[in-house]
C-alpha atoms as one frame of an Amber mdcrd trajectory, in Angstrom:
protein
  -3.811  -5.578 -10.650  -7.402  -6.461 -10.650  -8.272  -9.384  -8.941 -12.084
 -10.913  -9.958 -14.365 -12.282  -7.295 -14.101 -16.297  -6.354 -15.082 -18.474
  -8.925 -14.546 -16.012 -12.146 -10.181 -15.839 -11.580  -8.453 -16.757 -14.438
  -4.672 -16.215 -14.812  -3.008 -14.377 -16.780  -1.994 -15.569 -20.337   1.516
 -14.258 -20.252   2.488 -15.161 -16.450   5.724 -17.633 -17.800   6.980 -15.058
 -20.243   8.774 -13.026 -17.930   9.932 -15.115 -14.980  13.139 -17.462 -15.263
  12.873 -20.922 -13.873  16.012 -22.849 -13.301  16.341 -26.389 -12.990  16.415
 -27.471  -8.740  20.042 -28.991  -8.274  20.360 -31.902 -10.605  16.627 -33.365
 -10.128  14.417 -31.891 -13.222  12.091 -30.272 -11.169  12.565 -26.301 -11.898
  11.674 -23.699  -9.712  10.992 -20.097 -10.366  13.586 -17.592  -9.336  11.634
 -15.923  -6.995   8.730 -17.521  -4.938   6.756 -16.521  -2.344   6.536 -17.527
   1.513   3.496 -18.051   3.530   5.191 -17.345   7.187   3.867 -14.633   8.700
   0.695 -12.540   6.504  -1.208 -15.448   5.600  -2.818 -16.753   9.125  -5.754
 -15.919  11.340  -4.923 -12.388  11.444  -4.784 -11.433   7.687  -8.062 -11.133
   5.372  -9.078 -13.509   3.514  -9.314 -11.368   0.767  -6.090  -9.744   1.262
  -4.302 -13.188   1.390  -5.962 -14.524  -1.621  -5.037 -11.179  -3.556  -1.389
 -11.426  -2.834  -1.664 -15.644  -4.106  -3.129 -14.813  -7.097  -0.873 -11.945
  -7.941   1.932 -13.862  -7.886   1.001 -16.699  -9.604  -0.300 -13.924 -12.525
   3.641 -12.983 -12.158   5.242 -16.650 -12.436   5.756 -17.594  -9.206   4.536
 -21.279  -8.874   6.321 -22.194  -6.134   4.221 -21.479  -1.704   6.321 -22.110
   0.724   4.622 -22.941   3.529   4.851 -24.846   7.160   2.561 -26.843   9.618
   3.187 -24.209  12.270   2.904 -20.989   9.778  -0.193 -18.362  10.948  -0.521
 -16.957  13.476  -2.025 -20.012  14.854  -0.499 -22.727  14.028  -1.875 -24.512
  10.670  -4.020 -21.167   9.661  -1.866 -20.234   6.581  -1.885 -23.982   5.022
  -5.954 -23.702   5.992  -6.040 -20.246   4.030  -3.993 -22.071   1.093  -6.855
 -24.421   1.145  -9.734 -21.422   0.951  -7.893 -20.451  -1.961  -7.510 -23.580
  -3.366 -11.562 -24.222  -3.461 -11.820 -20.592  -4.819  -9.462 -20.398  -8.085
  -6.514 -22.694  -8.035  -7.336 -26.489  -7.945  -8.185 -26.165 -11.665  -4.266
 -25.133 -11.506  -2.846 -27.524  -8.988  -0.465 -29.293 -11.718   1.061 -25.878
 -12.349   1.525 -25.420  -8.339   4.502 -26.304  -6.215   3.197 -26.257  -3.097
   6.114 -27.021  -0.439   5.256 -27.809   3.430   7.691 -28.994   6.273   7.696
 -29.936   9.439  10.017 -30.482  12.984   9.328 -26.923  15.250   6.951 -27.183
  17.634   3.282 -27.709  16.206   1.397 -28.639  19.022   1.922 -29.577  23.117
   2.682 -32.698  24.083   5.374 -35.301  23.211   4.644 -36.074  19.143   4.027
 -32.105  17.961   7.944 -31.528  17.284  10.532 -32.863  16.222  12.381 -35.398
  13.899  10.307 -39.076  14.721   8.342 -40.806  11.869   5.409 -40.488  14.485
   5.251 -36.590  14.395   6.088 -36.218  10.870   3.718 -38.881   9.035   1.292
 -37.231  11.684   2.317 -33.526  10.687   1.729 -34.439   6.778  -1.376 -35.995
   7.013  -2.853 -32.830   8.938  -1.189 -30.694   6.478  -2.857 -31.889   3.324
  -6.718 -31.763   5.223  -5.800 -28.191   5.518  -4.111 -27.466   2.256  -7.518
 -29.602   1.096  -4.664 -31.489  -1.257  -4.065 -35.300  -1.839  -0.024 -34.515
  -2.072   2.685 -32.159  -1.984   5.616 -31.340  -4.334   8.197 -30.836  -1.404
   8.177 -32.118   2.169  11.089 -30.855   4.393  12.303 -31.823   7.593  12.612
 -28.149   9.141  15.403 -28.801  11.542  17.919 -31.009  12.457  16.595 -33.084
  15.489  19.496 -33.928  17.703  17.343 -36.060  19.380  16.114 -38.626  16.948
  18.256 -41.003  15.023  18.928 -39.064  12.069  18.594 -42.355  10.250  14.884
 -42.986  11.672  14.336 -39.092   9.787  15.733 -40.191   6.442  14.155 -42.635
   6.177  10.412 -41.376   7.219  11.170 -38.876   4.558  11.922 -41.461   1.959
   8.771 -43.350   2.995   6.513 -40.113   2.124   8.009 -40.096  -1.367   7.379
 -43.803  -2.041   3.713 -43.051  -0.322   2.895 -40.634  -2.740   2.508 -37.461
  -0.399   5.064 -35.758  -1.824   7.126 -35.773  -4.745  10.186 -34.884  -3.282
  11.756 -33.871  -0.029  14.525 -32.007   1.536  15.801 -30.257   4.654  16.016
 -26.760   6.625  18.177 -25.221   8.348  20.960 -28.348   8.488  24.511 -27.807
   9.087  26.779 -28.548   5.839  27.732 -31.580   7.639  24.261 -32.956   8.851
  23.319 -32.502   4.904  25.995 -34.584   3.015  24.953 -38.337   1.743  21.385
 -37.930   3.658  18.692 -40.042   1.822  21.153 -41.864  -0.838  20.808 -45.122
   1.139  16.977 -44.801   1.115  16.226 -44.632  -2.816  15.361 -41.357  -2.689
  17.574 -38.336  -3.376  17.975 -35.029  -1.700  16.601 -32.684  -3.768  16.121
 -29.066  -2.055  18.099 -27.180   0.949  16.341 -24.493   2.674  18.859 -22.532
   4.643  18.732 -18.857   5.930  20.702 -16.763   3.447  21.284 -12.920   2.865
  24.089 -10.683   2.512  24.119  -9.663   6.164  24.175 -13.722   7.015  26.179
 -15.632   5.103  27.069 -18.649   6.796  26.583 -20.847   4.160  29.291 -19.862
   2.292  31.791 -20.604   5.515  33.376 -23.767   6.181  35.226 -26.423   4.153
  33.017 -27.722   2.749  30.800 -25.220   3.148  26.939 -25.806   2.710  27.243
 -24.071  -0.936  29.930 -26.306  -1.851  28.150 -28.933  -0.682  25.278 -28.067
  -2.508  26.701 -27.722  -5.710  29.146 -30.857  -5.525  25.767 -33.319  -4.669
  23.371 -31.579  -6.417  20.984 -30.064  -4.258  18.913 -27.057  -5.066  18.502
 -24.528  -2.684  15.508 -22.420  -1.966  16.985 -19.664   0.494  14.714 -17.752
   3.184  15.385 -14.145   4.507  16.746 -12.640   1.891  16.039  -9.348   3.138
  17.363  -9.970   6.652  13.311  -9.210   7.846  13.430  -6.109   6.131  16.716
  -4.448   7.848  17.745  -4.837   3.651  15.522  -2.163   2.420  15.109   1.255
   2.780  12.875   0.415   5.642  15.633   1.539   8.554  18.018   3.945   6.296
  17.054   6.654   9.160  17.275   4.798  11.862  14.254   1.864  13.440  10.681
   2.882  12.739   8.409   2.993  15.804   5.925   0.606  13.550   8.785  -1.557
  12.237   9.009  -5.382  12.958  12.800  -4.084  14.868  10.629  -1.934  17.223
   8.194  -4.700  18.184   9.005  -7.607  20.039   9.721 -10.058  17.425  12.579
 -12.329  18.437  13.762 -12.924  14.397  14.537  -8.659  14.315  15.068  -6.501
  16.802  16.951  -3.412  18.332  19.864  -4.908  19.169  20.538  -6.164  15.568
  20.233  -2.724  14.048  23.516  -1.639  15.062  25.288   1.725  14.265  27.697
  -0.596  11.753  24.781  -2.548  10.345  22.698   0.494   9.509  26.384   2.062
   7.547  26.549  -1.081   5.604  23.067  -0.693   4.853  23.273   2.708   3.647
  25.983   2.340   1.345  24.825  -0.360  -0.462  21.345   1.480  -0.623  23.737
   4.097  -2.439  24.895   1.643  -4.721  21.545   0.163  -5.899  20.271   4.141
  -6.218  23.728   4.014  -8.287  22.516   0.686 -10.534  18.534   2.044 -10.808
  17.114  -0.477  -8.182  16.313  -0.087  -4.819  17.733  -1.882  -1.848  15.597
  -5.193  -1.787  16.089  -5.272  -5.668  19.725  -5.131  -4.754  19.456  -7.792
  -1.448  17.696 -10.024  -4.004  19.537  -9.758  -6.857  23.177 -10.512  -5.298
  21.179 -13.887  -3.702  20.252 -15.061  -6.756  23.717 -14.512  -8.334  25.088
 -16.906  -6.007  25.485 -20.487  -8.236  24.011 -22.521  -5.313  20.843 -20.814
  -4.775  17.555 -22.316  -6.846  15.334 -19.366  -6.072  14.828 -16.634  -3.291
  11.632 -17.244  -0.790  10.068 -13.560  -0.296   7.137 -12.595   2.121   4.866
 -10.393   1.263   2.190  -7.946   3.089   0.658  -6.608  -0.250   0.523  -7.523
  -3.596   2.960  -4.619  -4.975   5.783  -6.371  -2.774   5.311  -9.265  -4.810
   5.546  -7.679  -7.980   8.440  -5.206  -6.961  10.704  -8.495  -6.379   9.595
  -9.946  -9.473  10.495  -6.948 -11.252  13.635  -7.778  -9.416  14.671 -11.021
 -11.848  12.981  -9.370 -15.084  15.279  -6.106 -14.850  18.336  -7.350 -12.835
  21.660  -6.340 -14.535  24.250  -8.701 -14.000  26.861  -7.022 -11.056  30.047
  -6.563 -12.578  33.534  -7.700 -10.735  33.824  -3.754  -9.862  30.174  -4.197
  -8.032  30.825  -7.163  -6.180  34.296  -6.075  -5.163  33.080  -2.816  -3.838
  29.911  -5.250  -2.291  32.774  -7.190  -0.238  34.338  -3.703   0.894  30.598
  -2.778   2.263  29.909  -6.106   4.052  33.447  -6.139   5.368
């Protein structure tokens, strides 16, 4: 894909014809199925160009929805201040077909009001956001952890605020325990309207529990917008033969690494990589696939270094056969 020089994009014509978009829990906001995550290629240390590429070829593919936070880069606040580049560039003409999500609660910044759950750090964290996304609002605002030590009522309600402020149209949480996430924000006016929990079908803790997150989901009618689906990559065909030297399991990055590419992980691995060869896909086609069949989840968040990732997982929703009972039995078997 072609991408013209700032100032001359246009998007594509067709970009809604292929990709689904499903309604997020019982609010009437809908998200497409597959979105794309600013965490880790989209800082100080990725070209501008590059970055701006992969934006603009997914939003030529359907996906509306960036998923971004106040501490994504490297550096902390680069990829909401490379969002902004590209919104002077080629999107603000598009900003009402844009859900642009931000959150905040890890650590931002030193000192005692860069993390957290307190109205001080997050009306701070908000304000900073949208000078660097160079936008007067967001769409979504999460909390991105629970914060055991602020009054979870003091977060609610901070959260409810920035709704009736105008700085975001709607808010939700990350990474919250099934329990921390029932009834939050009803007293407040404002609903709950998106989970974003860690999901994938070598982690599937939100289907444990009674009630588990999912059923809590469901029953309240929050959306979910799930991140890892590909376990950082140990769900492709990325570590079939074993770790890479160059792979993210050989480095020292504390979300992957050697000692969670076991001798039992990499057999699962390889026999569902036998099944999607089986089906036509590949593994992450596979990965993102049995996510998405999952009635709780809204839509997958995928990273992306280049631009055919973000296409290949598109594909992913346009092509996707429905698993039969035979699949997902044999799936269970595999995953043990």
């Amino acid at each position: 894909m072609n991408i013209p020089a700032p100032g001359f994009y246009a998007p594509a014509a067709d970009r809604y014809a292929h990709m689904p978009y499903v309604r997020c829990g019982r609010s009437g906001l809908k998200l497409p199925r597959v979105s794309l995550g600013l965490w880790n290629n989209f800082g100080s240390v990725t070209p501008q160009d590059t970055a701006r590429d992969m934006l603009l070829t997914a939003f030529d593919a359907g996906i509306t929805y960036f998923d971004l936070a106040n501490n994504y880069g490297p550096r902390p606040g680069a990829a909401e201040e490379t969002l902004g580049k590209i919104m002077d560039s080629d999107l603000r003409p598009h900003r009402d077909e844009l859900i642009l999500a931000t959150k905040a609660g890890y650590t931002m910044q030193d000192g005692p009001y860069g993390d957290g759950g307190s109205r001080k750090y997050l009306m701070s964290s908000l304000d900073a956001s949208l000078r660097r996304m160079k936008v007067d609002y967001v769409d979504i605002f999460y909390h991105h952890r629970f914060d055991p030590d602020t009054p979870l009522e003091e977060t609610m309600r901070t959260l409810a605020d920035i709704v009736h402020q105008g700085k975001a149209l709607y808010v939700g949480i990350s990474n919250y325990s099934a329990e921390q996430t029932a009834d939050l924000l009803a007293t407040f006016g404002v609903p709950l309207t998106i989970h974003q929990p860690r999901y994938n079908m070598l982690d599937r803790w939100i289907e444990r529990g009674t009630p588990s997150l999912c059923d809590v989901l469901l029953n309240r009618g929050i959306g979910a917008a799930v991140f890892s689906p590909l376990n950082q990559g140990l769900l492709t065909d990325r570590y079939l033969h074993g770790i890479p030297a160059d792979s993210r399991a050989a480095s020292s990055c504390v979300f992957l690494n050697e000692g969670n590419v076991t001798a039992d992980i990499l057999t699962r691995v390889r026999a569902l990589n036998a099944m999607a060869s089986a089906r036509g896909e590949t593994m992450a086609q596979l990965a993102l696939a049995w996510v998405l069949e999952n009635p709780a989840i809204t839509t997958v968040i995928t990273g992306a270094s280049r631009p055919a990732q973000i296409l290949q997982n598109v594909e992913t929703v346009r092509k996707h056969v429905p698993l039969t009972d035979e699949e997902k039995a044999a799936i269970e078997k595999i995953l043990g």
